[in-house]
C-alpha positions, 0 to 999 in steps of 0.5 A, a space after each residue: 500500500 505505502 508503494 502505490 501511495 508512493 507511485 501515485 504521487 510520484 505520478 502526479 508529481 511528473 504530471 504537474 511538471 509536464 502542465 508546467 512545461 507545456 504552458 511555460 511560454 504562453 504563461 510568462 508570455 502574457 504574465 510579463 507582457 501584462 506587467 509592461 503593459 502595466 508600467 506603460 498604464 502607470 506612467 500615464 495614469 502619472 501623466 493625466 493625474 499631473 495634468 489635473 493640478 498642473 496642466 502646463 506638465 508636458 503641455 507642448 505634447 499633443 500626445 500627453 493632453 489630459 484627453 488622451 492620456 487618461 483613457 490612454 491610461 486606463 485602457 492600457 491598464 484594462 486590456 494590456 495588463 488586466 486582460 493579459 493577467 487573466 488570461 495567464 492565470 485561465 489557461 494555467 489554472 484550467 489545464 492544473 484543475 483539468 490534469 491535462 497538458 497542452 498540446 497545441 501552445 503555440 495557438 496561445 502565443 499567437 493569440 497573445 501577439 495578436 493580442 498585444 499588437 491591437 492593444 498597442 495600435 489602440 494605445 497609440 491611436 488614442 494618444 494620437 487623438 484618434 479615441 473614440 471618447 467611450 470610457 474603457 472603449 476609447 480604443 479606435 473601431 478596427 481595434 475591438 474585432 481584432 481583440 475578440 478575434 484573439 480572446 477567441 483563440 484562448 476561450 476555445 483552448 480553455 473550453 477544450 481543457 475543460 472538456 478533456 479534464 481527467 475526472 467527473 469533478 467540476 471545482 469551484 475555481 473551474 466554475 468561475 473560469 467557465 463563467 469568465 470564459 464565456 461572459 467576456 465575449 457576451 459582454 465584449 460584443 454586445 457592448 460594441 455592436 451598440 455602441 461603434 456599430 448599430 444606429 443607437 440613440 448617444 444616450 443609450 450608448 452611454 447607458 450601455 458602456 456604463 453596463 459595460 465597465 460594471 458588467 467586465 468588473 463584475 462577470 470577468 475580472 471577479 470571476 478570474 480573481 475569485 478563482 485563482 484565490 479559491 486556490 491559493 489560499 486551499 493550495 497553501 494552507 493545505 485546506 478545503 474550501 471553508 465552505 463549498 455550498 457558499 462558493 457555488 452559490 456565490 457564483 450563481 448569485 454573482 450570474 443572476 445579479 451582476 448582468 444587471 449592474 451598471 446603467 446607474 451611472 446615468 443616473 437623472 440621465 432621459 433614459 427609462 427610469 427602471 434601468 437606472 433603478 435596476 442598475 443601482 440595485 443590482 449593483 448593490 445586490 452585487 456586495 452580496 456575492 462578493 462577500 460571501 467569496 471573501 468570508 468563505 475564502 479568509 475562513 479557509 485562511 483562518 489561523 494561518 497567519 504565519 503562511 500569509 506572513 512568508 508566502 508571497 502568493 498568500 499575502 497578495 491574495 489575502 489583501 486582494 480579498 480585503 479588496 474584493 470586500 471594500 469594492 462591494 461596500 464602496 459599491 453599495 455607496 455610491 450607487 446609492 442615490 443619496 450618494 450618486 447626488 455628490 459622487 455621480 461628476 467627482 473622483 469617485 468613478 476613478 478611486 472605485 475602478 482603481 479599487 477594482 481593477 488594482 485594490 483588489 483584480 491585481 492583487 490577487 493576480 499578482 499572488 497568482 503570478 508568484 504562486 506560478 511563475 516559480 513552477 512553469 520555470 523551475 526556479 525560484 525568485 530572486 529576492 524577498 526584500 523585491 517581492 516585500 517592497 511591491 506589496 507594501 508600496 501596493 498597498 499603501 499607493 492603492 489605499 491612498 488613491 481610493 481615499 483621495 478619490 472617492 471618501 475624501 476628494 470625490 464627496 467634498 468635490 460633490 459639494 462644493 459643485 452643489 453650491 451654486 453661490 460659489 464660483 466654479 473654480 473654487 470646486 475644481 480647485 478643492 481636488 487640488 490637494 487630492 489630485 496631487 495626493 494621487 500623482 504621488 500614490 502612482 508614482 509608489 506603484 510606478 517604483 514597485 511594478 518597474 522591480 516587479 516586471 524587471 523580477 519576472 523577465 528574469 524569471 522569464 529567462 530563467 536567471 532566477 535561483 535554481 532549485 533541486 526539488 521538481 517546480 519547488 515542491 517541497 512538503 508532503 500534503 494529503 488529498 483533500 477530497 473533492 472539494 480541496 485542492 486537487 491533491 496537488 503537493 506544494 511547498 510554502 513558496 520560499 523567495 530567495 534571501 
């Protein structure tokens, strides 16, 4: 019995490291184009948040007006790192939960260039004052096709992964994969035929890319992000899922609600009422499967506060779903028309995306990528003290954006522009401490994810430090049914001194 025991994980052993090989490329191929890609989105997002309180800063540059660098900013960050992460993590944690290898890598690493060149003409198009002026759609119109020509490419290399897995067992990780795989191109679609393609009404097209931006927060960048910290936090603590029966019904919930979400950014706009109204209470409805993922994933963390201490993966998890669970409050805030009053033309729209797409997506990409890299490459990070100063600049850049932008800066821009006695200026002139408060919180993150992307290129090229254990495998867990891990043997990730 011991010998077979004995096989059997040596079995599973050499399967693992033969996913790991299969997927090396494509894996560090949109891991590291991502956090470029995240850099460039930083150093605009430190450009268009100068110009808010200096608007000579670069003035004599075309390119860098404030009208383009900011939606070249956030597309950058959407599309080039965000999307690129996601993809990463899909293709990764759906052949491991699968068992299965690829067979056919390259078509993901073609997809990944396709991918990459189309967001670099829409980059520069913008900044080339060629934008559409659709928030998170600013992009020019031969872009959009090209991208979902691509995603298309990398949702049938996940469905088929799926399809092929070795087992009867669907995990609840897989559950969300599925979900994102299949919501993105619904939503990616729907929002640009109505948009750039059909004939609609430019109040309806504002109503829908507000649905837009909610729905791929809520039914893509969520769903990925929950995923991969269900198995993080179960990888390394060597634990089921606190509760499995809350995990899918937090994902059932989070299929029937967030569809909904997100027209209430139109608010008092002509437009029929209920779709405002059902906008702003789907949204606030939303917290509720948000925060059940976040309770069931911090009570399976629960007494191991010594593995969120030393493990990279675990540490950007665990703050990734304080972050999940701070969206979902701030959500319910501001969509709240007591709220949208003051919040609805201020900061606030900027501090709850960067919440979302920062605070809380990133870093659970984040702890994924250092979960990961380590294991497709066969080495092990260079540096603790890197991995330490991109975690705590994150935090503290993130925390203080959110606070700038929406509970201080946003609610007292809200009302100074309520009172109609006073002049204009003196509203906009309120933001100035906020505004620069911001520039210097980016300019945090800026210095943490250059040292974050120069770590993972060398990563990539596998300079890191070698290992002698089989992709850094080093204690012995026991399977933990069918509702753990899929009785996969890890270590508690050590990053070099």
């Amino acid at each position: 019995m011991p010998t077979l025991s004995h096989d059997s994980t040596t079995e599973d052993t050499q399967l693992r490291s033969e996913i790991d090989r299969s997927l090396r490329h494509p894996v560090m191929f949109f891991f590291t184009s991502g956090a470029a890609w995240l850099a460039v989105s930083l150093v605009l997002g430190i450009i268009a948040s100068a110009k808010t309180h200096s608007p000579g800063f670069l003035g004599e540059c075309s390119w860098f007006q404030y009208g383009r660098s900011f939606p070249a900013h956030i597309n950058a960050l959407v599309y080039g790192w965000g999307a690129q992460a996601a993809f990463g993590v899909m293709i990764w944690l759906m052949a491991r939960l699968s068992r299965q290898p690829s067979r056919n890598a390259g078509t993901l690493l073609v997809a990944g260039h396709i991918w990459n060149l189309a967001v670099t003409l829409g980059v520069v198009g913008i900044l080339l004052g060629h934008g559409s002026g659709k928030h998170w759609m600013e992009f020019p119109t031969f872009v959009w096709p090209v991208l979902l020509a691509a995603y298309a490419c990398i949702a049938i290399w996940v469905m088929i992964s799926f399809r092929v897995r070795r087992g009867d067992h669907i995990y609840i990780s897989q559950w969300y994969l599925l979900g994102a795989t299949l919501w993105f191109p619904w939503i990616y679609l729907t929002a640009n035929l109505y948009v750039n393609v059909f004939d609609v009404h430019p109040l309806m097209a504002a109503a829908v890319n507000g649905w837009f931006r909610q729905a791929m927060v809520f039914l893509f960048f969520t769903p990925v992000a929950i995923a991969s910290a269900y198995y993080i936090t179960a990888k390394i603590t060597a634990r089921a899922i606190y509760n499995y029966a809350y995990s899918v019904g937090g994902f059932w919930a989070l299929a029937i609600i967030a569809p909904w979400a997100g027209m209430h950014v139109v608010m008092g706009a002509p437009i029929p009422m209920f779709l405002q109204n059902t906008g702003a209470a789907a949204t606030m409805l939303a917290a509720v499967p948000l925060l059940f993922a976040g309770v069931n994933i911090l009570k399976t963390t629960s007494g191991h506060a010594d593995l969120a201490a030393h493990s990279p993966s675990l540490r950007f998890t665990v703050a990734g779903v304080f972050g999940m669970i701070a969206l979902a409050i701030l959500g319910v805030i501001l969509a709240h028309p007591a709220a949208a009053r003051y919040t609805q033309f201020s900061l606030a729209g900027y501090g709850y995306e960067v919440l979302a797409l920062y605070g809380f997506f990133s870093m659970c990409m984040f702890g994924a990528i250092y979960f990961i890299v380590p294991r497709v490459t066969r080495r092990e990070w260079l540096s603790r003290r890197l991995i330490r100063t991109h975690f705590w600049f994150s935090v503290y850049g993130v925390l203080l954006i959110v606070l700038f932008c929406t509970l201080l800066g946003a609610f007292q821009q809200g009302a100074a522009q309520e009172n109609h006695v006073q002049p204009w200026k003196q509203a906009v002139n309120s933001t100035y401490p906020f505004a620069v408060g911001t520039t210097l919180a980016w300019c945090a993150i800026l210095y943490a994810n250059i040292f974050f992307f120069l770590h993972l290129t060398l990563m990539w090229l596998r300079l890191g430090r070698r290992s002698s254990h089989p992709t850094l495998l080093r204690r012995d867990h026991s399977a933990l049914g069918p509702h753990g891990p899929e009785g996969d043997v890890d270590e508690l990730e050590s990053a070099g001194a």
